[in-house]
PDB file of N, CA, C and O in Angstrom, chain B, residues numbered from 101:
ATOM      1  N   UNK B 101      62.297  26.043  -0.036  1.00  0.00           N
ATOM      2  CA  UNK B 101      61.597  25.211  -0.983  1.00  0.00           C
ATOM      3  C   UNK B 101      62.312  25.331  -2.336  1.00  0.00           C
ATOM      4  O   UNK B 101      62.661  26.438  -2.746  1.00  0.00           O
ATOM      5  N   UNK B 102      62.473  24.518  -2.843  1.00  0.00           N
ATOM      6  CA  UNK B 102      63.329  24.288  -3.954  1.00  0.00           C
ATOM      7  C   UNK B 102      62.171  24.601  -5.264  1.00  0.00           C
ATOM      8  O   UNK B 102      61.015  24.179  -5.261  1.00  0.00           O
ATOM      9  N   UNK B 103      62.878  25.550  -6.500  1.00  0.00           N
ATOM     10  CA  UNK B 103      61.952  25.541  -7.462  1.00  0.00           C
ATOM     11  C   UNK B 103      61.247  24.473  -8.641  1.00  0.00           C
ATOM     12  O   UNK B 103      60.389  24.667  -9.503  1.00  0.00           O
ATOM     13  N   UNK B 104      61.838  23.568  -8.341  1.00  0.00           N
ATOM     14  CA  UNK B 104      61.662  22.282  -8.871  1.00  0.00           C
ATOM     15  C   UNK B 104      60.116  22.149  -8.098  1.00  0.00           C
ATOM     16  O   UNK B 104      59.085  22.431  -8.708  1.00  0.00           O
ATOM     17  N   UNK B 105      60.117  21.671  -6.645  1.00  0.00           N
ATOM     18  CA  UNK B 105      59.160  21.485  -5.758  1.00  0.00           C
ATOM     19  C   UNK B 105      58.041  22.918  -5.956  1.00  0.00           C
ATOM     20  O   UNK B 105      56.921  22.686  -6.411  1.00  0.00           O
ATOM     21  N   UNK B 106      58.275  23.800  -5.732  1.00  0.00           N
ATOM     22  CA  UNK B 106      57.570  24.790  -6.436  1.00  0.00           C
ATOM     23  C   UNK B 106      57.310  25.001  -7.405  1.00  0.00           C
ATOM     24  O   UNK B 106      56.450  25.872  -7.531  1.00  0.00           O
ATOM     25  N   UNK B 107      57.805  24.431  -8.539  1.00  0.00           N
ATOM     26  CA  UNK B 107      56.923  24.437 -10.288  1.00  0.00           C
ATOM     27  C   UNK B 107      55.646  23.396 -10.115  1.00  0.00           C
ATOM     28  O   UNK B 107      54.505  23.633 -10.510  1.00  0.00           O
ATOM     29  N   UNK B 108      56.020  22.368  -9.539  1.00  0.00           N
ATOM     30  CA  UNK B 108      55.254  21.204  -9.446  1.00  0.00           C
ATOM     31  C   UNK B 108      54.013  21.397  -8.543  1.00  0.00           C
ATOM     32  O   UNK B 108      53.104  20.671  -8.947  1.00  0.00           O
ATOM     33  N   UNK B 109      53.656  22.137  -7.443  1.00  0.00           N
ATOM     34  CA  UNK B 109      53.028  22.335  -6.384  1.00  0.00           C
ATOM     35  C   UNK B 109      52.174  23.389  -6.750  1.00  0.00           C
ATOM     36  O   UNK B 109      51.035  23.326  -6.287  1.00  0.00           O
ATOM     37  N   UNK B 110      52.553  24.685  -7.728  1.00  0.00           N
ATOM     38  CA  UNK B 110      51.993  25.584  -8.285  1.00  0.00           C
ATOM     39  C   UNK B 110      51.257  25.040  -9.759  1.00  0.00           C
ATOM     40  O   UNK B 110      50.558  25.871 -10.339  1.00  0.00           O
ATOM     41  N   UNK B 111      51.397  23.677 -10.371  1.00  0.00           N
ATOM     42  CA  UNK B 111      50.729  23.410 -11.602  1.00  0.00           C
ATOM     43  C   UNK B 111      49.836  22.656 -11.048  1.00  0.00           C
ATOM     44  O   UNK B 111      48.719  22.683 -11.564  1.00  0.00           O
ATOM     45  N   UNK B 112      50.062  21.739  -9.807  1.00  0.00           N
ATOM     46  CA  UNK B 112      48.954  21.198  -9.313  1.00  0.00           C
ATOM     47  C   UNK B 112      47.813  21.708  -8.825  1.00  0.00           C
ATOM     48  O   UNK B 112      46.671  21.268  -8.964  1.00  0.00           O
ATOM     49  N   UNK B 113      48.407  23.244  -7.889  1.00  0.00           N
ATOM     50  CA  UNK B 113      47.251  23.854  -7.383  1.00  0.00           C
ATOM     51  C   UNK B 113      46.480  24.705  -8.965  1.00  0.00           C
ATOM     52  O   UNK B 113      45.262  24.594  -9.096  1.00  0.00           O
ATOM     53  N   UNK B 114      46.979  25.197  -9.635  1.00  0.00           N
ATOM     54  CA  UNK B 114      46.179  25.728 -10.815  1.00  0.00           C
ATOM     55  C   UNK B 114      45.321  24.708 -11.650  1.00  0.00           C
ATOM     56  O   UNK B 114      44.607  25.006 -12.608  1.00  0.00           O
ATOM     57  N   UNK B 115      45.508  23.486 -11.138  1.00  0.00           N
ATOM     58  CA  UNK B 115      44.849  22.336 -11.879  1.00  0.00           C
ATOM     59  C   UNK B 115      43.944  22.240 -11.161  1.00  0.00           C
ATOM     60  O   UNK B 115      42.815  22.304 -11.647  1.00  0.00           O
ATOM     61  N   UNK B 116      44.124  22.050  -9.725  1.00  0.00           N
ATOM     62  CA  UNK B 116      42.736  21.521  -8.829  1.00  0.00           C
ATOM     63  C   UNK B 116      41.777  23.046  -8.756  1.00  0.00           C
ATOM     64  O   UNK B 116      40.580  23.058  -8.470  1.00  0.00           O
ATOM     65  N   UNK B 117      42.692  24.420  -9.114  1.00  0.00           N
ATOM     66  CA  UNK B 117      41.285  25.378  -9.248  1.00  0.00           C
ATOM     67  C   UNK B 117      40.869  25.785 -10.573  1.00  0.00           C
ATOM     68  O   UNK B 117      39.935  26.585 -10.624  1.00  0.00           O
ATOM     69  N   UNK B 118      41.475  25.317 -11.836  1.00  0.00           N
ATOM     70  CA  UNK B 118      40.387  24.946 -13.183  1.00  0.00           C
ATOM     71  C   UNK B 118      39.579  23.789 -12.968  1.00  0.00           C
ATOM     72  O   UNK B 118      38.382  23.960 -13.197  1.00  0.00           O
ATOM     73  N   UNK B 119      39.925  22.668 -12.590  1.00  0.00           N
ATOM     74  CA  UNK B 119      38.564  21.778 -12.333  1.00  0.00           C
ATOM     75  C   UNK B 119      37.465  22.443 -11.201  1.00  0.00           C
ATOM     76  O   UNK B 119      36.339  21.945 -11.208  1.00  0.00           O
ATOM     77  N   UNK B 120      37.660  23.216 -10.519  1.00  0.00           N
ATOM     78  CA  UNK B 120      37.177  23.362  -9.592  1.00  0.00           C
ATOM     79  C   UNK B 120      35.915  24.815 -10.252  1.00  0.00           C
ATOM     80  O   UNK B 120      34.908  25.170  -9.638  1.00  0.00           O
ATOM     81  N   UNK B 121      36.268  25.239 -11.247  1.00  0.00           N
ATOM     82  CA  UNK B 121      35.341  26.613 -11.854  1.00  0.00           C
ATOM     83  C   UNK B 121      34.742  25.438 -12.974  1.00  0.00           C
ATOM     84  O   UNK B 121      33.734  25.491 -13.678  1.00  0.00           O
ATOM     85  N   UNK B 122      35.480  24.672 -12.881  1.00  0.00           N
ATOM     86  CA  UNK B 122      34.580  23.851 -14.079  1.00  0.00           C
ATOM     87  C   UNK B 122      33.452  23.662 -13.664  1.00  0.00           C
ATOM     88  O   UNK B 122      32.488  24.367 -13.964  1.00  0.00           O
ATOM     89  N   UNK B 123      33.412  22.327 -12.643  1.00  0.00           N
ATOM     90  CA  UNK B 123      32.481  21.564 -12.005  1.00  0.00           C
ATOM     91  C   UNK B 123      31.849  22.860 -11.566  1.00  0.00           C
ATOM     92  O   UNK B 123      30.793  23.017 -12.179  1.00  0.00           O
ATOM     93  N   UNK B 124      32.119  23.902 -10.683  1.00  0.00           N
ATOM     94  CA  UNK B 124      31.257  24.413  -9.978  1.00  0.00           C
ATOM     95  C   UNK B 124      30.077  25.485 -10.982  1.00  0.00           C
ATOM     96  O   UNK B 124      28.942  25.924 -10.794  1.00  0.00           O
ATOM     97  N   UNK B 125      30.981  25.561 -11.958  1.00  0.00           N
ATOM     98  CA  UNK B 125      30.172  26.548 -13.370  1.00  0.00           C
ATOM     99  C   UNK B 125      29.462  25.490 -13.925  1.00  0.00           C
ATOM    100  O   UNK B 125      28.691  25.903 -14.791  1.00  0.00           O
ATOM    101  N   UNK B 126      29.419  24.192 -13.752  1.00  0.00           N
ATOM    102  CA  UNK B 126      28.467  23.190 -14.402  1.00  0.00           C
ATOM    103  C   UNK B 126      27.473  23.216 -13.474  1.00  0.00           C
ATOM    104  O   UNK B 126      26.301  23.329 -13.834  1.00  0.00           O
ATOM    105  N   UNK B 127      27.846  23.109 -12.083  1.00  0.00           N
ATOM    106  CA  UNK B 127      26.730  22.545 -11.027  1.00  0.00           C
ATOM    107  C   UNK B 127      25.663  24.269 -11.559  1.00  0.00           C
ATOM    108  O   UNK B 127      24.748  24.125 -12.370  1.00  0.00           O
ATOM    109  N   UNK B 128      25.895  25.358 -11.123  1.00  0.00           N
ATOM    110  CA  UNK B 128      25.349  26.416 -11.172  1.00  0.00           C
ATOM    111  C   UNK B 128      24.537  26.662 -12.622  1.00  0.00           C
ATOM    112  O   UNK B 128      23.464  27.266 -12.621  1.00  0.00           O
ATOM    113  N   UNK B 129      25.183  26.106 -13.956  1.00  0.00           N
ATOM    114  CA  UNK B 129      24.317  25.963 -15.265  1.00  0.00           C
ATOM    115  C   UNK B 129      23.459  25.483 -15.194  1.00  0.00           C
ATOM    116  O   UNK B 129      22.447  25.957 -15.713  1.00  0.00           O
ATOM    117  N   UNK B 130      23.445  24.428 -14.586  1.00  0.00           N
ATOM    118  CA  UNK B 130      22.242  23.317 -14.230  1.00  0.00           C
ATOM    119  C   UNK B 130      20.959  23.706 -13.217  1.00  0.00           C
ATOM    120  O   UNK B 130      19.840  23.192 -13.225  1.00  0.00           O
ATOM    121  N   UNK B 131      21.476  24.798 -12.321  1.00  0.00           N
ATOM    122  CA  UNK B 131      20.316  25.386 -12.068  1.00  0.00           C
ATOM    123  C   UNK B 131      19.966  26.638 -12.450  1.00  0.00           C
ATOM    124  O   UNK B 131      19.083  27.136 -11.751  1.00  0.00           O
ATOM    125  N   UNK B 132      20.337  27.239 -13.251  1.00  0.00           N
ATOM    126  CA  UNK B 132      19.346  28.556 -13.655  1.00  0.00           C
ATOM    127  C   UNK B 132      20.091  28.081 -15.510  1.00  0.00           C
ATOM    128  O   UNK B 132      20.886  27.237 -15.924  1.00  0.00           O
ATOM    129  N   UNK B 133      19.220  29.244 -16.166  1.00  0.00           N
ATOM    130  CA  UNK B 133      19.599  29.607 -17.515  1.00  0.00           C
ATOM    131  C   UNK B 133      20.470  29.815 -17.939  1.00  0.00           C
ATOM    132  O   UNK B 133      21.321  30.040 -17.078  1.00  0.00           O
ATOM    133  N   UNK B 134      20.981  29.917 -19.333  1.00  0.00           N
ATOM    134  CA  UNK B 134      22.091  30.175 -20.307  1.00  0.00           C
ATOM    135  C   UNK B 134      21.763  31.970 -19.648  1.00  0.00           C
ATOM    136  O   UNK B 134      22.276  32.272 -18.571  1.00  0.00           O
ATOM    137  N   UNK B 135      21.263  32.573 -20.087  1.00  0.00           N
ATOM    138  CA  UNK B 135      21.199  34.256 -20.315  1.00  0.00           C
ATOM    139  C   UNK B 135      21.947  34.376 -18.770  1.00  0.00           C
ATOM    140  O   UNK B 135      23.064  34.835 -18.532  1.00  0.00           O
ATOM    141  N   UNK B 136      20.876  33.763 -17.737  1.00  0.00           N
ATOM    142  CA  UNK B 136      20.742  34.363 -16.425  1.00  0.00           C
ATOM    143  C   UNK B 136      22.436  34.063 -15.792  1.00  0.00           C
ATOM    144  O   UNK B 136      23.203  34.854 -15.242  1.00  0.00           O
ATOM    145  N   UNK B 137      22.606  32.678 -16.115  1.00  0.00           N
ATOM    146  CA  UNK B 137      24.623  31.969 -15.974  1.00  0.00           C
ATOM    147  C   UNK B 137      25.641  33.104 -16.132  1.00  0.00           C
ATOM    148  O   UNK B 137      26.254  33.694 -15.242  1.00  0.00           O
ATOM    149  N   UNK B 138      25.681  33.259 -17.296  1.00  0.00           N
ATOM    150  CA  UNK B 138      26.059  34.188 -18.240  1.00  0.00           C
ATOM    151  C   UNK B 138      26.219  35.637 -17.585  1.00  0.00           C
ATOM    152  O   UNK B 138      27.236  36.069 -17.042  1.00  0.00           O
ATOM    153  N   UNK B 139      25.166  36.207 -17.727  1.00  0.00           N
ATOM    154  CA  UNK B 139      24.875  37.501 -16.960  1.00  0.00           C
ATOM    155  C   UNK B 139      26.007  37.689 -15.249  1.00  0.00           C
ATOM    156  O   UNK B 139      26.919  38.485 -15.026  1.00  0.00           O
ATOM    157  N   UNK B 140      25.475  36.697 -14.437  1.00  0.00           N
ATOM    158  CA  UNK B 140      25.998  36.193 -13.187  1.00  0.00           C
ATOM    159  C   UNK B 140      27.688  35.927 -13.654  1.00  0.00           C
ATOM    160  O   UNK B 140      28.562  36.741 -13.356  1.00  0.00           O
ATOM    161  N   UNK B 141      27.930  34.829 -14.323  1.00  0.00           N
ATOM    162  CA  UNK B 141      29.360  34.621 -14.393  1.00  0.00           C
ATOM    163  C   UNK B 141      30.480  35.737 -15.326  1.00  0.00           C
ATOM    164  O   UNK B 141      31.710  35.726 -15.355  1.00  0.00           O
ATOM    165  N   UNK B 142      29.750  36.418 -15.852  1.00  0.00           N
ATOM    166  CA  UNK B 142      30.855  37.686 -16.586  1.00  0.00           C
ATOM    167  C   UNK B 142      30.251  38.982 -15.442  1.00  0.00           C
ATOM    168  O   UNK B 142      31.052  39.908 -15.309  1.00  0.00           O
ATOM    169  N   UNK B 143      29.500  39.052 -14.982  1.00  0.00           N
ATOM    170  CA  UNK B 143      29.370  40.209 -13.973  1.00  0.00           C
ATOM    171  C   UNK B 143      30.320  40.026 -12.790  1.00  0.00           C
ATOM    172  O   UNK B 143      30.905  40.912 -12.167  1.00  0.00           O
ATOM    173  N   UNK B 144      30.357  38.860 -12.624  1.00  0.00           N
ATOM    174  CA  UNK B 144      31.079  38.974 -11.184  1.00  0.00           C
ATOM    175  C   UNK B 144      32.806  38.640 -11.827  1.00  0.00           C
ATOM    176  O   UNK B 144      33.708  38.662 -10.990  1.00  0.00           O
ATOM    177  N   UNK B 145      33.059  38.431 -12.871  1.00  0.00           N
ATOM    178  CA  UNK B 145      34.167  38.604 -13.562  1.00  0.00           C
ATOM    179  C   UNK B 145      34.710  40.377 -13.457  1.00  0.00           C
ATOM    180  O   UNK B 145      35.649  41.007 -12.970  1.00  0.00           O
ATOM    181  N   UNK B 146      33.755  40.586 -14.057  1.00  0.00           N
ATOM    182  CA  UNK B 146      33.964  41.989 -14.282  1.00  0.00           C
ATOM    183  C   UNK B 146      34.060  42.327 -12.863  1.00  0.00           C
ATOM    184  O   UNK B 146      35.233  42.541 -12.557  1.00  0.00           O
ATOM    185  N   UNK B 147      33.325  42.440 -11.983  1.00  0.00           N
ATOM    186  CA  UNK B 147      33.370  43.080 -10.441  1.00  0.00           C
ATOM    187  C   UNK B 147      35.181  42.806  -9.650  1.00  0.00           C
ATOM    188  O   UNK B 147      35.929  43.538  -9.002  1.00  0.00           O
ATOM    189  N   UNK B 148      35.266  41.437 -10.127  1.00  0.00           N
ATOM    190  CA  UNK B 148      36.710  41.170  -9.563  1.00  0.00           C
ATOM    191  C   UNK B 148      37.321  41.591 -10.376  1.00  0.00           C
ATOM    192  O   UNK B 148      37.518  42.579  -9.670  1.00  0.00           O
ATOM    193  N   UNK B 149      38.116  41.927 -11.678  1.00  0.00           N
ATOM    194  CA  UNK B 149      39.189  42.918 -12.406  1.00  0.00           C
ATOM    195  C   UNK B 149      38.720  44.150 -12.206  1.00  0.00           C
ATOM    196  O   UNK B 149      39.593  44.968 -12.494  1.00  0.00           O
ATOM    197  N   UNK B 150      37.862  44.584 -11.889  1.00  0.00           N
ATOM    198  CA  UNK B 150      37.831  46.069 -11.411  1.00  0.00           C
ATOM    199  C   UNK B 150      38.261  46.151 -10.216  1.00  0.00           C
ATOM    200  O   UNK B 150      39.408  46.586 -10.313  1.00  0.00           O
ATOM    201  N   UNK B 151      37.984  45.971  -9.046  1.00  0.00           N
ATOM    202  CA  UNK B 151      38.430  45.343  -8.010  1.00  0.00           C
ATOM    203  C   UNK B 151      39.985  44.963  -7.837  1.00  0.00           C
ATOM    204  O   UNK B 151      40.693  45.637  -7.089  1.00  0.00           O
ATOM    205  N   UNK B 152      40.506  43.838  -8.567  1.00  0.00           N
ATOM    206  CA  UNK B 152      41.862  43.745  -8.701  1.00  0.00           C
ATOM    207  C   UNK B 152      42.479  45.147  -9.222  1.00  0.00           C
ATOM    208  O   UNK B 152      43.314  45.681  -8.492  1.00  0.00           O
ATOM    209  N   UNK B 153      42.132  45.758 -10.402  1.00  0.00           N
ATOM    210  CA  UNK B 153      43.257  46.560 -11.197  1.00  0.00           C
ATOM    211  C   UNK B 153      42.949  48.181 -10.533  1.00  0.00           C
ATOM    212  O   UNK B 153      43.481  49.180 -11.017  1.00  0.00           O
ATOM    213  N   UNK B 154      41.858  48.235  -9.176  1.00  0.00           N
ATOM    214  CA  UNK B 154      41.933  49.392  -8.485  1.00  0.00           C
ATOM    215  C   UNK B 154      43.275  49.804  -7.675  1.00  0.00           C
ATOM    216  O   UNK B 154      43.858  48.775  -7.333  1.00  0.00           O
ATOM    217  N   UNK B 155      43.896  50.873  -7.293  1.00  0.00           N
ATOM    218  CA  UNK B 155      44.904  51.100  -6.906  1.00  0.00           C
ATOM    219  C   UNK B 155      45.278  50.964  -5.362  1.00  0.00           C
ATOM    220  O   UNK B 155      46.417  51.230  -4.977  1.00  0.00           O
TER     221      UNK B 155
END
């Protein structure tokens, strides 16, 4: 695979998964609270970099 074809294929896929935390962090706002969102979306942030940066 040529890196040309691979710059292009890797900005697309990082595009279709920021729209994709968008919409899905909108759909999920819409059903519970600011506090409760919040709470939920930096907890499970936090759970995955701990997780990732374990050895």
């Amino acid at each position: 695979m040529s890196p040309y074809f691979k710059g292009y294929f890797f900005a697309c896929l990082g595009t279709l998964a920021m729209s994709n935390v968008y919409i899905f962090s909108k759909a999920a706002l819409l059903e519970m609270g600011l506090i409760e969102f919040g709470f939920c979306w930096y907890g499970m942030a936090i759970i995955w970099n701990l997780l990732y940066a374990l050895p």
